[in-house]
VOLO-482504 format. One line per field, with one value per residue (C-alpha): residue number from 1; residue in one letter; x, y, z. Coordinates in steps of 0.25 Angstrom, whole numbers, always signed. Last residue first. Layout:
k <- [NUM, ...]
r <- [a, ...]
c1 <- [X, ...]
c2 <- [Y, ...]
c3 <- [Z, ...]
***
This chain:
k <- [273, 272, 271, 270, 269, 268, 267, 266, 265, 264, 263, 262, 261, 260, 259, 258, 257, 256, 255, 254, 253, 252, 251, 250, 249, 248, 247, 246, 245, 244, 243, 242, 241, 240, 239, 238, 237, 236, 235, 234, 233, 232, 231, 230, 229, 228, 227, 226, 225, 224, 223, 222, 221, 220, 219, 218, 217, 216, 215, 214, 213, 212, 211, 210, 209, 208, 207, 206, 205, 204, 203, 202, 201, 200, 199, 198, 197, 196, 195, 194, 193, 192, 191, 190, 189, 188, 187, 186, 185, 184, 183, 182, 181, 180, 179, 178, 177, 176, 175, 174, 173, 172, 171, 170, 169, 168, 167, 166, 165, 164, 163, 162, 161, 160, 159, 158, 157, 156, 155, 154, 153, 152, 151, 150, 149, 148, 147, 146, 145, 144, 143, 142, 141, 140, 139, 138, 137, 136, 135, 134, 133, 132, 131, 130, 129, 128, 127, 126, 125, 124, 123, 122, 121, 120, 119, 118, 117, 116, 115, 114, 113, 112, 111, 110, 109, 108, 107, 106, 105, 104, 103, 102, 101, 100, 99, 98, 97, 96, 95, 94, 93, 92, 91, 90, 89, 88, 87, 86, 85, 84, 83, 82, 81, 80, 79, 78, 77, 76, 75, 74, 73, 72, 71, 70, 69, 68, 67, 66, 65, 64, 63, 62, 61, 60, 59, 58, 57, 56, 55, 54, 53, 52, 51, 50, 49, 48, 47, 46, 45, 44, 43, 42, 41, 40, 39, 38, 37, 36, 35, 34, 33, 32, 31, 30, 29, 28, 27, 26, 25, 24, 23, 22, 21, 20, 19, 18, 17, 16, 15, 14, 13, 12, 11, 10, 9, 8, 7, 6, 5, 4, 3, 2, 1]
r <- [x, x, x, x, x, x, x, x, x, x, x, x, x, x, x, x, x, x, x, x, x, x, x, x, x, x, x, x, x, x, x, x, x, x, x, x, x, x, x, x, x, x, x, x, x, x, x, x, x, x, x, x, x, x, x, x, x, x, x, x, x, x, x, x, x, x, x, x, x, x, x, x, x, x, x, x, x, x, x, x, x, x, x, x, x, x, x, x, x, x, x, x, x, x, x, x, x, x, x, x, x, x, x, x, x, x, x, x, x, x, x, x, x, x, x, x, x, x, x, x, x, x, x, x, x, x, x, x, x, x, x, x, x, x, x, x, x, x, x, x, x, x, x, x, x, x, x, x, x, x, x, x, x, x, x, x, x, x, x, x, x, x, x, x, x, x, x, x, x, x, x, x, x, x, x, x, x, x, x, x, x, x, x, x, x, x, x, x, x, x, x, x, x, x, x, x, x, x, x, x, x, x, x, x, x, x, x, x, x, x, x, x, x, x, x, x, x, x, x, x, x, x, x, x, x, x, x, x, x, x, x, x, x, x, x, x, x, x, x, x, x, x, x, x, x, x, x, x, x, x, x, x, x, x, x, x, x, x, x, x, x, x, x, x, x, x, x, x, x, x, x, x, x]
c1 <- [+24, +16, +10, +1, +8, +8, -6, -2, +14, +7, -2, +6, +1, -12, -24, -32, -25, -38, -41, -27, -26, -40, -32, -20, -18, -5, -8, -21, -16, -4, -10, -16, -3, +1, +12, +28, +26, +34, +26, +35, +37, +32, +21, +17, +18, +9, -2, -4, -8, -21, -29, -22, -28, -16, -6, -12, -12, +3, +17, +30, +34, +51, +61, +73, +64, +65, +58, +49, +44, +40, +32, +26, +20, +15, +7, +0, -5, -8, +1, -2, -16, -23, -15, -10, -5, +8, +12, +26, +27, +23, +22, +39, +40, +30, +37, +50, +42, +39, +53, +59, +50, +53, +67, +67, +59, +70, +80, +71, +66, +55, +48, +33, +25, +9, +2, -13, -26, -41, -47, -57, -54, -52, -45, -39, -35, -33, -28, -16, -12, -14, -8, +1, +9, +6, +13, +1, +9, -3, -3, -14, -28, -35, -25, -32, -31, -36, -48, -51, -47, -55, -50, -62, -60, -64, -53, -43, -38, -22, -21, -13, -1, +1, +15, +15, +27, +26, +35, +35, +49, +56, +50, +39, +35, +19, +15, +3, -5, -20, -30, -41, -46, -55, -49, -36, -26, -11, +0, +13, +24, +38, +48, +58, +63, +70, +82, +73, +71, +58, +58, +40, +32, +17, +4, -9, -23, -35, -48, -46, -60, -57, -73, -67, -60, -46, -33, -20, -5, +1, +15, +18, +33, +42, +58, +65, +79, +87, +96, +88, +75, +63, +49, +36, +21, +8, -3, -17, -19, -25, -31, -39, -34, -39, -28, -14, -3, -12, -8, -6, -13, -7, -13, -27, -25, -17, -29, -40, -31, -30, -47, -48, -41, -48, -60, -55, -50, -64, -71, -61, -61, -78, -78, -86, -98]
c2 <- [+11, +23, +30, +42, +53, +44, +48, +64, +61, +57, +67, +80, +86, +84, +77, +73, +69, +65, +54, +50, +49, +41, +30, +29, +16, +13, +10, +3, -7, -9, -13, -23, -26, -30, -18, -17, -11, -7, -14, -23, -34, -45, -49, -35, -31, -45, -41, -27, -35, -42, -34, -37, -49, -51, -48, -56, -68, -66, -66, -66, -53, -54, -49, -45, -32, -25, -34, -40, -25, -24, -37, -32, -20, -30, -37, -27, -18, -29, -37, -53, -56, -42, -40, -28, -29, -24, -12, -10, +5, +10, -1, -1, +13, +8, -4, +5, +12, +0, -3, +10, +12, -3, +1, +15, +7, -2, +7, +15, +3, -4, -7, -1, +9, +5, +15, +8, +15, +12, +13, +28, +29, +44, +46, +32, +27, +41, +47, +36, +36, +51, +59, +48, +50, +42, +31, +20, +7, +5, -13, -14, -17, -30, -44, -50, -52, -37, -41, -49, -35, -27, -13, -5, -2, +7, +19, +8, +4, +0, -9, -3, -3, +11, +18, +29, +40, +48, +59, +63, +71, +58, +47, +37, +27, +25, +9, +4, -6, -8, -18, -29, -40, -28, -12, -13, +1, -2, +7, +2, +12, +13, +22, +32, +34, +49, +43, +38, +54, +57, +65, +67, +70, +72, +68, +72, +70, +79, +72, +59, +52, +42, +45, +54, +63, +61, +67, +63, +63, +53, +53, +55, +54, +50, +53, +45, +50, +43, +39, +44, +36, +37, +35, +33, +34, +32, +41, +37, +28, +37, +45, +33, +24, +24, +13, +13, +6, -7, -20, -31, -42, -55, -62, -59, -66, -77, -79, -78, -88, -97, -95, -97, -110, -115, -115, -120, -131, -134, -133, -142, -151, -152, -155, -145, -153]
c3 <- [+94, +94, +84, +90, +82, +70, +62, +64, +58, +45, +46, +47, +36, +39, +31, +44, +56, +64, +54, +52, +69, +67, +58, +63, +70, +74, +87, +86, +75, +83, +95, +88, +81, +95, +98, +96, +85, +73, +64, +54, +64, +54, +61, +63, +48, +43, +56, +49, +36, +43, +36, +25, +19, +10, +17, +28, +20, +24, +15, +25, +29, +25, +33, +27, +21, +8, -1, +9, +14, -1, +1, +12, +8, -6, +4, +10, -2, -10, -20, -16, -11, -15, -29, -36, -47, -53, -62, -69, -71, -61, -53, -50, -48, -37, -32, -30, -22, -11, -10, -10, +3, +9, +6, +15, +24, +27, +29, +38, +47, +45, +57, +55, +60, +58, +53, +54, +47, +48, +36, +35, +20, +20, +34, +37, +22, +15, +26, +26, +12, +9, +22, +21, +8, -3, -12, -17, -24, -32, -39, -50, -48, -53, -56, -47, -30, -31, -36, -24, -15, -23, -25, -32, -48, -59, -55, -56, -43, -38, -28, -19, -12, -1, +1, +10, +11, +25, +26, +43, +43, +41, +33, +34, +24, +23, +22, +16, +19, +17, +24, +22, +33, +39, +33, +38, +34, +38, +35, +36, +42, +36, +43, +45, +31, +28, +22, +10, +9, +1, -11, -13, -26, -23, -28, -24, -29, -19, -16, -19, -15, -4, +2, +11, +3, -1, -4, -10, -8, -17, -17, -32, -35, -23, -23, -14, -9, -2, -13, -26, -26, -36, -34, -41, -37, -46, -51, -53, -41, -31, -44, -48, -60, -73, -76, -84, -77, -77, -71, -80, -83, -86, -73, -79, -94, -87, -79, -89, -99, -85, -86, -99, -101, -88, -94, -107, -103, -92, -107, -113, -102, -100, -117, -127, -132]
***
């Protein structure tokens, strides 16, 4: 008869040999991955120039189909810089964020983390806590990022304006890309308590800010990510968050904007501080 401590030693055996098995995966490169995550952005800088490969520009129907697959190469002026504004998109005790980097002459750059689907798989926020999907660093232009959320999706969507000034947008930018040369060829996991979309926004604002966000249980239940940004004066608003959330609201002015070329400057004609 096999003894209780040998069976409880073998038990345990198996499952730390179960563990070090999992936590020594590494993320895939090569995936059947869908079109939204098939191609991957890269960037290079020359002074003030920032050169952009693969700005995803796609179309969708209403079900979130792609409908039209677009990429584009863009040289973007670092001098250019007016602003950062973080996207908010609550959907109950989740959320998404993003932020969308604004240059002279109305040039919107976005910048979405993601976990990173297979074509076989559904985001699942347990899942997510395990070694599952990859880390996406996302780098659209609005008339995709932000349509695709409040038009296609129907998600309520916030444009908050933040307090970064230019200087310090410009690092947060070069920051955050410098993370995605980085994935492409040395890819990370995503994970839903401590490298999601919210938490991982705020750990690149660590790295080029004095002032540091401390870490929240809101970064990880996100739908309370907004209140993180406020508390730490990073909205440039001298409303209740609230109020906030009403103002910057721009879900029904992306709604009646439709696909235009102007759009970006359509969803801000009624932001007011």
């Amino acid at each position: 008869m096999i003894n209780k401590k040998w069976l409880t030693f073998l038990f345990l055996a198996t499952i730390l040999c179960c563990l070090i098995w999992h936590f020594n995966q590494k993320p895939p490169l090569i995936d059947d991955w869908p079109s939204e995550y098939l191609v991957t952005t890269s960037s290079t800088v020359d002074g003030d120039l920032l050169m952009v490969k693969n700005v995803r520009n796609f179309r969708y129907d209403q079900e979130g189909i792609v409908t039209s697959i677009n990429y584009y190469d863009k040289t973007y002026n670092l001098s250019d810089l007016v602003k950062v504004w973080y996207i908010y998109e609550p959907f109950g005790y989740a959320a998404h964020s993003l932020l969308s980097f604004e240059f002279k002459n109305n040039i919107f750059l976005t910048i979405s983390i993601e976990a990173k689907t297979n074509k076989k798989q559904t985001y699942n926020a347990f899942a997510g806590v395990f070694r599952t999907y990859p880390l996406m660093y996302v780098v659209a232009d609005e008339n995709d990022a932000i349509i695709l959320r409040a038009n296609v999706r129907k998600n309520q969507v916030i444009l908050y304006p933040t307090t970064f000034s230019p200087e310090n947008t410009r690092d947060l930018l070069l920051e955050m890309l410098g993370e995605v040369n980085r994935l492409n060829d040395n890819p990370k996991w995503y994970n839903t308590i401590t490298a999601n979309c919210t938490s991982l926004i705020v750990d690149h604002i660590n790295k080029v800010s004095s002032s540091k966000i401390p870490y929240s249980w809101k970064l990880v239940f996100a739908g309370y990510a907004d209140e993180v940004f406020y508390d730490a004066g990073l909205l440039d608003t001298n409303l209740s968050l609230e109020e906030a959330k009403k103002q910057y609201n721009v879900t029904e002015l992306s709604k009646n904007a439709g696909d235009v070329s102007d759009y970006s400057i359509l969803i801000r004609k009624n932001i007011q501080k």
